[in-house]
C-alpha positions, -999 to +999 in steps of 0.1 A: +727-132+565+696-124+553+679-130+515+685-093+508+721-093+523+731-120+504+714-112+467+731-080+474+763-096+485+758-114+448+748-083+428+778-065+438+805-095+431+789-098+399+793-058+393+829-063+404+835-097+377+821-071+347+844-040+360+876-068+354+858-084+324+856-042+310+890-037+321+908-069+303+885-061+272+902-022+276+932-043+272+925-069+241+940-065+211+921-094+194+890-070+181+865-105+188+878-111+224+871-074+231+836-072+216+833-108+235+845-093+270+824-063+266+792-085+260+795-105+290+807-075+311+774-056+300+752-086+305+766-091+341+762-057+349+725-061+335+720-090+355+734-072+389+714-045+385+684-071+382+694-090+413+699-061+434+663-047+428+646-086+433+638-090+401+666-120+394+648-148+385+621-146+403+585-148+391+559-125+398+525-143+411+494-123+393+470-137+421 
């Protein structure tokens, strides 16, 4: 697999781990674990998005 195939590969199990993390915060009752589930499914999602366009924690050489 190739560097692309597998940051994708990562990118999209991360967008699958915030669609359960959205869903189980959906279900929460406890007003904290909701707003903590929804956090961590946004920042996932944020970070998926980031991975899938290269940008994931890699730094950009000026020269």
């Amino acid at each position: 697999m190739t560097v692309a195939g597998e940051s994708g590969g990562r990118a999209q199990q991360m967008r699958a781990k915030a669609q359960e993390m959205k869903e189980a915060a959906e279900r929460a009752t406890d007003p904290e674990a909701r707003k903590r589930l929804t956090d961590r499914a946004r920042r996932l999602q944020e970070e998926s998005k980031q991975q899938e366009s290269g940008v994931g924690g890699q730094s950009i050489d000026p020269m």
